[in-house]
C-alpha positions as CSV (number, residue, x, y, z in Angstrom):
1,X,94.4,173.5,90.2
2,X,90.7,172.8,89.8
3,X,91.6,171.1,86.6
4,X,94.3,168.7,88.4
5,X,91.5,167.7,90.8
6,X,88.9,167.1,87.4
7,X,91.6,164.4,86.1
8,X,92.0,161.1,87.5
9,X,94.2,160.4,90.6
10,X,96.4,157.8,91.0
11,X,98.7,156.4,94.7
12,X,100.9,153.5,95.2
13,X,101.0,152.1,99.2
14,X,104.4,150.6,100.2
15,X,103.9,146.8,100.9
16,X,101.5,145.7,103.4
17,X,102.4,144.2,106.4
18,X,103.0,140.7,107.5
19,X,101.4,140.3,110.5
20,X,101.2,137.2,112.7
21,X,98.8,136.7,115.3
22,X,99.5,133.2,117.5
23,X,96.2,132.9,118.4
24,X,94.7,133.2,115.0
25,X,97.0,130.4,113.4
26,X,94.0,128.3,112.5
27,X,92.2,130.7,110.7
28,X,95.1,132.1,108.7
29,X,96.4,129.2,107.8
30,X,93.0,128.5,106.2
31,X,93.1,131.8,104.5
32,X,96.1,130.4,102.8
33,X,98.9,132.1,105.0
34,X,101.9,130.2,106.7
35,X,104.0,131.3,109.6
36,X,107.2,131.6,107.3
37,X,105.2,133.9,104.8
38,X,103.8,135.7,107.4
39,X,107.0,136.9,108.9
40,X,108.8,137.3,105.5
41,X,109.5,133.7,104.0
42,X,111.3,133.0,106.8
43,X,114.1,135.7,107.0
44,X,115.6,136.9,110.6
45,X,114.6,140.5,110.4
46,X,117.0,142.7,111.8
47,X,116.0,145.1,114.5
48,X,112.4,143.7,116.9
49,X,110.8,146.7,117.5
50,X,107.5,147.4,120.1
51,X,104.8,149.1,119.2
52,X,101.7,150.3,121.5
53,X,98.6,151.2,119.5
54,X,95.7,152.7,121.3
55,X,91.8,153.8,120.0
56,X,90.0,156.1,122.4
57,X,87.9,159.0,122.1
58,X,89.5,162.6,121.7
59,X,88.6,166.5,121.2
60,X,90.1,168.5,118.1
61,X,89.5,172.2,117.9
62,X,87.9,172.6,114.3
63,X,86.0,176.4,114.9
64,X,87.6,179.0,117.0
65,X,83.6,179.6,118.3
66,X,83.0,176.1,119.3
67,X,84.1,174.2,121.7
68,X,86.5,171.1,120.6
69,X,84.9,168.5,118.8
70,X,84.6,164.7,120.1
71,X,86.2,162.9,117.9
72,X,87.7,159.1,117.9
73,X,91.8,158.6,117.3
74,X,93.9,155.9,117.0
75,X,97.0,156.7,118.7
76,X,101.1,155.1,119.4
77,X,101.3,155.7,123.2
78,X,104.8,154.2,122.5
79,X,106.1,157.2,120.4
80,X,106.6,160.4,120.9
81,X,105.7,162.5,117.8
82,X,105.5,159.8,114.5
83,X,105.8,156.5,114.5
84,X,109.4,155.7,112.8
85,X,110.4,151.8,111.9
86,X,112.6,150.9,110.2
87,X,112.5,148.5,106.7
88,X,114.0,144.9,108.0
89,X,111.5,145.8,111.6
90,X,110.2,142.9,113.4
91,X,107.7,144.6,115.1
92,X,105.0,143.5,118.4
93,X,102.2,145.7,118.0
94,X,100.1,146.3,121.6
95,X,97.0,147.1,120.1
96,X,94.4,149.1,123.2
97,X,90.8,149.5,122.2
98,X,89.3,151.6,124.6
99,X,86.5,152.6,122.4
100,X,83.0,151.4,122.8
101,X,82.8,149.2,119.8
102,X,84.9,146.4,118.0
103,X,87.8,147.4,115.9
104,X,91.3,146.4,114.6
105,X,93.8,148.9,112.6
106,X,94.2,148.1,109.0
107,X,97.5,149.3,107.8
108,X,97.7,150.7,104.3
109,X,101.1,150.6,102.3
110,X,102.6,147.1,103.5
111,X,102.0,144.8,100.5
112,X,102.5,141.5,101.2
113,X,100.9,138.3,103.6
114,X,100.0,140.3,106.4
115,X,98.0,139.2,108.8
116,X,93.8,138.6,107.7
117,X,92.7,142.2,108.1
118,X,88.9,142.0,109.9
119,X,87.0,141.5,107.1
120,X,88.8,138.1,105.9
121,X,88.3,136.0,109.1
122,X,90.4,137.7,112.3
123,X,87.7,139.1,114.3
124,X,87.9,142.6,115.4
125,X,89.0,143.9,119.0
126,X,86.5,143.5,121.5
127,X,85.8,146.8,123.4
128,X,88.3,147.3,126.7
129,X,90.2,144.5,125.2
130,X,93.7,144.3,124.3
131,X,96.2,141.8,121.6
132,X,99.3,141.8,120.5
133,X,100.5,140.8,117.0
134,X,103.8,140.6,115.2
135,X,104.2,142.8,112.0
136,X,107.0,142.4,109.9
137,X,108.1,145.5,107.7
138,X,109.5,144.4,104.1
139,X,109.5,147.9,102.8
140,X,110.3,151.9,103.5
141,X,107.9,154.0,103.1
142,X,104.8,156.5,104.4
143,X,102.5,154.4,105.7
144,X,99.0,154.6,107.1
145,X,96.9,152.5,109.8
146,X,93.4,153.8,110.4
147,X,89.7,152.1,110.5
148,X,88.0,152.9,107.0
149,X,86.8,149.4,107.1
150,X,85.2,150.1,110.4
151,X,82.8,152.9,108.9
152,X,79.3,151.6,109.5
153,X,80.1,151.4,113.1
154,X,82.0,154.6,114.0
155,X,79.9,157.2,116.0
156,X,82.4,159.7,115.9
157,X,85.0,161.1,113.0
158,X,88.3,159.1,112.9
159,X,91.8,160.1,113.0
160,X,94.2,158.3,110.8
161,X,97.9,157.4,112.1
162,X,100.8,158.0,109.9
163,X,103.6,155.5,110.3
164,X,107.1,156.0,108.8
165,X,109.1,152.5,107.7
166,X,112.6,154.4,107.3
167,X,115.2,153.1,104.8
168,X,117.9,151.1,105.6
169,X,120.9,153.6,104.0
170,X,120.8,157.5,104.8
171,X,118.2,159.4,102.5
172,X,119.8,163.1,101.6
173,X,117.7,165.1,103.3
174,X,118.2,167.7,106.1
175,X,114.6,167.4,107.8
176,X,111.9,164.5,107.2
177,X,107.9,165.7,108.1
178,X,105.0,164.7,107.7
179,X,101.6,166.8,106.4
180,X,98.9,165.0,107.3
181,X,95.3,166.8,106.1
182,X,92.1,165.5,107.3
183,X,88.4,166.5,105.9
184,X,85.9,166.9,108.2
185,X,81.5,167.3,107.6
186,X,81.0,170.4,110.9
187,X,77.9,170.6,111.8
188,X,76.2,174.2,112.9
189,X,77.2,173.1,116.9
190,X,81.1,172.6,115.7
191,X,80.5,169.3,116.7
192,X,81.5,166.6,113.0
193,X,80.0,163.7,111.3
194,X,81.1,160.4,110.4
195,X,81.8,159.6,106.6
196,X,79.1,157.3,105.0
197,X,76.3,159.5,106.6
198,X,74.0,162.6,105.1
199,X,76.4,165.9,105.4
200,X,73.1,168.0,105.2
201,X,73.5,171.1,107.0
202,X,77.2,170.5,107.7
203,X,80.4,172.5,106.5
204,X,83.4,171.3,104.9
205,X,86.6,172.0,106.7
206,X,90.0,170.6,106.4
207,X,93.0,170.2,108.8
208,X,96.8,169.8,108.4
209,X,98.3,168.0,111.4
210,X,95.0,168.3,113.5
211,X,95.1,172.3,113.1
212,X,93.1,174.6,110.9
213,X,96.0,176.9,110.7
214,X,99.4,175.1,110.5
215,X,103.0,176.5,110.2
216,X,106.6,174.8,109.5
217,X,109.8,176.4,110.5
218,X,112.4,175.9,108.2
219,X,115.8,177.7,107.2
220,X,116.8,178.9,103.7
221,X,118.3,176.1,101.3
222,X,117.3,173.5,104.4
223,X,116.1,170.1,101.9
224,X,112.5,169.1,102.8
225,X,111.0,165.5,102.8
226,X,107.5,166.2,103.2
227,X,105.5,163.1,103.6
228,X,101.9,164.2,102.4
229,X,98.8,161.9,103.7
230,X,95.5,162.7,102.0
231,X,93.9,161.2,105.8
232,X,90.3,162.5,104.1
233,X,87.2,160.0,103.8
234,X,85.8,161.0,100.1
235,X,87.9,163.7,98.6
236,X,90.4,164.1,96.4
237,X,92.6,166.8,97.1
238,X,95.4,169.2,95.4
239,X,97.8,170.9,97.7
240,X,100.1,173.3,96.8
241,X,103.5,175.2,97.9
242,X,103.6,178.2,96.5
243,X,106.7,179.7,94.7
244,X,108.4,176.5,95.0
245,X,109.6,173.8,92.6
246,X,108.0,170.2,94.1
247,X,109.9,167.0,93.3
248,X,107.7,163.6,93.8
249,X,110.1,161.2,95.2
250,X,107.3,158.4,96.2
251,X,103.9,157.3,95.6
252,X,101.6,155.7,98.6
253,X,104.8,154.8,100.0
254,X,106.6,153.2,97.0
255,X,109.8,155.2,95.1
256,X,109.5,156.7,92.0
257,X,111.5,158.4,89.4
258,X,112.1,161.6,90.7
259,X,110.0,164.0,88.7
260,X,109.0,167.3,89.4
261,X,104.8,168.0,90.6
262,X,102.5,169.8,87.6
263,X,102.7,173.7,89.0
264,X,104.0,172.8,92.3
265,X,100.9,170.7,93.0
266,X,100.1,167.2,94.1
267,X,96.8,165.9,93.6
268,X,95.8,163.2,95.9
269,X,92.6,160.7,96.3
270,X,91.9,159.7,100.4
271,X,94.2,157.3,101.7
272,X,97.0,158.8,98.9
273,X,100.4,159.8,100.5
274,X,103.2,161.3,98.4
275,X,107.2,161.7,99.2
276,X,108.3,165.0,97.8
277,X,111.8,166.8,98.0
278,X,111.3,170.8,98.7
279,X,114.2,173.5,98.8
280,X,113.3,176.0,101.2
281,X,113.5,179.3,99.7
282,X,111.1,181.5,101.1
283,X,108.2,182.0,102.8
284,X,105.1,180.8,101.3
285,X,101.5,179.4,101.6
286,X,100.6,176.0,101.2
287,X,97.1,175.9,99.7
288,X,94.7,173.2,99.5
289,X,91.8,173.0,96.5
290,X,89.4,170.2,97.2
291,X,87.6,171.0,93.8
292,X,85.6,174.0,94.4
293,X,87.9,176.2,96.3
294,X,91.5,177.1,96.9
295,X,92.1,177.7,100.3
296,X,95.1,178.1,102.8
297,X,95.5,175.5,105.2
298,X,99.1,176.6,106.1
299,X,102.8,177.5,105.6
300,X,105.9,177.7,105.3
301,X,108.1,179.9,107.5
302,X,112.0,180.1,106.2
303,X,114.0,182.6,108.4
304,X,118.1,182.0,108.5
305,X,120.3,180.3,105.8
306,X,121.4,176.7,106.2
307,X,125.4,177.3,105.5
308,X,126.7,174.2,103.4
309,X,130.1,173.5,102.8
310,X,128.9,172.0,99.1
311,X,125.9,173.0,96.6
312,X,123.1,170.9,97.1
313,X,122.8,168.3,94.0
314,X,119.8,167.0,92.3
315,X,117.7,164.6,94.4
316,X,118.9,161.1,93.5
317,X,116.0,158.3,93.5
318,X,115.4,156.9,96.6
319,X,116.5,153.2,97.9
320,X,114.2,150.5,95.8
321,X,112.0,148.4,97.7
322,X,112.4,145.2,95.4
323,X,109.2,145.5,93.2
324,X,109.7,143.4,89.8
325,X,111.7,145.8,87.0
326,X,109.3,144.6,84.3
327,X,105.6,143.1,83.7
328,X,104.5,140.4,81.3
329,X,102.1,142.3,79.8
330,X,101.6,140.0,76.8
331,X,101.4,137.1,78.8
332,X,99.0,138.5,81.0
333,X,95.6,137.4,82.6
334,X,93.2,140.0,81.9
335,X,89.6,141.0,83.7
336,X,87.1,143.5,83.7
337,X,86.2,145.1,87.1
338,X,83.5,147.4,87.1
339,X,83.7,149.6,90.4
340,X,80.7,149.5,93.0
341,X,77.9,148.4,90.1
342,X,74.8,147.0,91.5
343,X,74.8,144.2,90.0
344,X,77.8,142.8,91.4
345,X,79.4,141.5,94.0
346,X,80.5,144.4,96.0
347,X,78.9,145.0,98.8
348,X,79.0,147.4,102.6
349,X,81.9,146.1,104.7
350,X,79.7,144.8,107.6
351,X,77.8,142.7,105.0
352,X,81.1,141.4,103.7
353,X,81.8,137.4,103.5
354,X,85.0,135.7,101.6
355,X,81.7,133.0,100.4
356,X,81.4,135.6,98.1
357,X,82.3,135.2,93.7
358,X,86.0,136.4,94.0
359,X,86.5,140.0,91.6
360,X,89.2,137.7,90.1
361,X,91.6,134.7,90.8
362,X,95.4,134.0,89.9
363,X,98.4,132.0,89.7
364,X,101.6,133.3,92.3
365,X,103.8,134.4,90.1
366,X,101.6,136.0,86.8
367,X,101.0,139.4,86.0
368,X,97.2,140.5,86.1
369,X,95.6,143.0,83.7
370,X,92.8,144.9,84.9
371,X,90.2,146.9,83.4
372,X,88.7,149.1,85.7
373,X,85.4,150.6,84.9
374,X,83.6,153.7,86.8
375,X,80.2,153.4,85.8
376,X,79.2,156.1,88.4
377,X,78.2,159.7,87.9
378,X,81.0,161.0,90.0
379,X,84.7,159.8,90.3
380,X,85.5,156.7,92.4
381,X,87.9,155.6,94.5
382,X,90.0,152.6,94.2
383,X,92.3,150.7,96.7
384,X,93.9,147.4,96.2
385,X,95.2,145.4,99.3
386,X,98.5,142.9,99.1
387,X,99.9,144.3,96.1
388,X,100.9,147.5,94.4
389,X,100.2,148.2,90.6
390,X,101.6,149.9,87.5
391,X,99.1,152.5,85.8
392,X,98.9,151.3,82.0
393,X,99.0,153.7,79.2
394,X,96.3,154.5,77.3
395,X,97.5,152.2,74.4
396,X,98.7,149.4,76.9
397,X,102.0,149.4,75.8
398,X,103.6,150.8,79.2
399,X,103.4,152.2,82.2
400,X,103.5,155.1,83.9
401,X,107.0,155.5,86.0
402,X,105.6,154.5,89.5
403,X,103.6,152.1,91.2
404,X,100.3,152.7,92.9
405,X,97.5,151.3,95.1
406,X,95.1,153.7,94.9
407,X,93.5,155.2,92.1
408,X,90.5,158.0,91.6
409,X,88.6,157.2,88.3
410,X,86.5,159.9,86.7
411,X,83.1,158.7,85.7
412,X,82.2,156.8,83.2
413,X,86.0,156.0,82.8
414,X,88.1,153.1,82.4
415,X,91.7,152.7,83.7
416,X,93.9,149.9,83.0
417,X,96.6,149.0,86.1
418,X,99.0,145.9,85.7
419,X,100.5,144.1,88.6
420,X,102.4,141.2,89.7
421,X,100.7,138.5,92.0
422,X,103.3,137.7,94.2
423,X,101.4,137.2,97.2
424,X,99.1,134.0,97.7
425,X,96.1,134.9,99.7
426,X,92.6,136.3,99.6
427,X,92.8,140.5,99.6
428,X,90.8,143.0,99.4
429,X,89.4,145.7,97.1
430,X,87.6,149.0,98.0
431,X,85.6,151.2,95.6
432,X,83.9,154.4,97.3
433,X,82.3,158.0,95.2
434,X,83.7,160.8,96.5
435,X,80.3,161.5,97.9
436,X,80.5,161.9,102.3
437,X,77.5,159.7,102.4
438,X,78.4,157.3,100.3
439,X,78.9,153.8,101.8
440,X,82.6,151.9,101.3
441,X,82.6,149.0,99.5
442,X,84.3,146.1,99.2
443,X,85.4,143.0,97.1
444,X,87.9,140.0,97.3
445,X,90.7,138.4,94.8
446,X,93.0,135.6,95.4
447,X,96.2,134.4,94.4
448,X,97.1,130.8,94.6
């Protein structure tokens, strides 16, 4: 497994989402964003959903000879369990910050006009403060929502929330979970760190749905869809189910072919989620290598047969979610995009400003080329907002058979992605090393 984590890492999020806020109408408008796009082109959705969102502070127990941790959590107070929408969801999203410092959830794997995350001219959340904004879902998928932008202000470790857009027609499976792991920096007093700050004298430890020892029921022959979330800051990850054959059904929230995980293992950069299918057979560990170690983070209990009145059949590719068949990649515009060099334009997200030279501009409606260039000693991290891209060949003459967002890049490497600007706006891109203390930075593109 050490060798999957050594290789390059590549996600795809499901579309972003379209979020409307009435009383930012000026500013999004400015930002290029109408009313019409915003809530998609116009369209009725189907279902209007509520959703209350809340950030507050929290305890997690990370070591069984400390006591629980402080930590910060963005929580639904509306849901019990996960968050489930639905793809077609008009949704009103209640959005609580009881924390002491401006913030806003940015949701990862809704492509799309959503609504101008913080950094592009919405202003954060004011502490104690409360607003409501409309979200319209365009796509199924395993989505996220956290604060990663919000970095150089948190004062305590963050907990991601996973959200699940459901599809529209019955997916063949007998259970749907999701296995959420989280990295953590523990300090000697079992108390955490922040990412972007010095880990000296801290230990690494990693969750799976906020325990350090986690443990799934399941019956023999019962189909899994286990919704993996790499929720960590800086790592890439590999997890494992051992003695089990592992079939990747989505990428960051967007279908794929159906094809079956190297060894039974996913590898995953942070913010990476992946849809497999899993036939319970037996009993087994689920182990996690961050690189250096394997390690068991938890398992899988089968006890009792699931009695079927037919033989379960190969897992059938799940509902598209409308991304173009086929790129122009003759006709395409190309750029270079070297990740977090110094002498560019990327810079900390507090110091961030659209006045900025754009990493790239384009026409709605042309496929963009780019080159992306890790000049750092260690891998890097890549995220692309408002759209979803193909990974290129090496010869860049096709793609790989799923669509990303969010791609680890060894260093000194180049990767080529390919994707179709269909969305006018100004988006963001992120670069971080996998290095805790490393800083997140950003970059903007547009499409006109």
């Amino acid at each position: 497994m050490a060798g999957l984590i050594q290789r390059g890492v590549v996600r795809i999020e499901p579309m972003k989402p379209r979020i409307f806020n009435p009383t930012r109408r000026e500013v999004l408008a400015g930002l290029g964003a109408s009313a019409a796009g915003l809530l998609g082109g116009g369209a009725t959705p189907v279902t209007t959903t509520q959703l209350a969102l809340q950030a507050r502070p929290a305890t997690l127990a990370l070591r069984p000879d400390q006591p629980p941790a402080p930590i910060w959590e963005l929580t639904a107070v509306s849901h019990l369990g996960n968050v489930h929408l639905r793809r077609g969801d008009r949704c009103e999203v209640t959005f609580r910050n009881a924390l002491p410092v401006p913030l806003a959830p940015v949701w990862y794997g809704l492509d799309g006009a959503a609504v101008a995350d913080p950094l592009r001219g919405r202003a954060p959340t004011a502490p104690d403060a409360t607003e409501i904004s409309i979200i319209s879902i365009p796509n199924a998928g395993t989505l996220v929502a956290d604060f990663r932008l919000f970095e150089d202000r948190l004062k305590q470790p963050m907990r991601p929330l996973p959200v699940i857009a459901e599809e529209t027609s019955r997916v063949a499976v007998d259970r749907d979970e999701v296995l959420l792991i989280e990295e953590w920096r523990v300090r000697l007093d079992g108390t955490a760190l922040p990412p972007g700050q010095d880990a000296k004298d801290t230990t690494p430890l990693y969750t799976l749905n906020g325990r350090t020892s986690f443990e799934l029921s399941a019956a023999a022959s019962e189909r899994l869809r286990l919704r993996f979330i790499n929720g960590s800051q800086r790592s890439v990850l590999a997890i494992k189910l051992e003695g089990h054959e592992v079939q990747v059904m989505a990428l960051d929230g967007q279908p794929a072919e159906p094809f079956p995980a190297r060894n039974g293992a996913l590898v995953l950069a942070p913010g990476a989620r992946a849809d497999a299918f899993v036939d319970a057979a037996m009993s087994a560990a689920l182990v996690l290598h961050d690189g250096k170690e394997a390690r068991p983070i938890g398992r899988l209990a089968v006890s009792g047969k699931l009695e079927r009145r037919t033989p379960l059949l190969a897992p059938q590719a799940l509902p598209s979610n409308d991304l173009p068949e086929k790129l122009d990649l003759k006709g395409a515009l190309r750029f270079d995009v070297a990740l977090g060099a110094a002498d560019t334009d990327w810079t900390r997200t507090a110091n961030f400003s659209t006045t900025s030279a754009p990493a790239f501009r384009a026409k709605a409606g042309r496929t963009v080329v780019l080159a992306l260039k890790n000049p750092a000693p260690v891998t890097t991290v890549f995220h692309l907002h408002g759209h979803h891209f193909r990974l290129l060949d090496r010869l860049d003459d096709g793609w790989k058979p799923y669509w990303l967002d969010t791609l680890a890049i060894e260093p000194g490497q180049t990767q080529r992605i390919a994707l179709a600007a269909t969305s006018p706006g100004r988006w963001l891109i992120e670069s971080v090393v996998t290095d805790w203390a490393a800083p997140r930075l950003v970059r903007w593109y547009g499409v006109e």
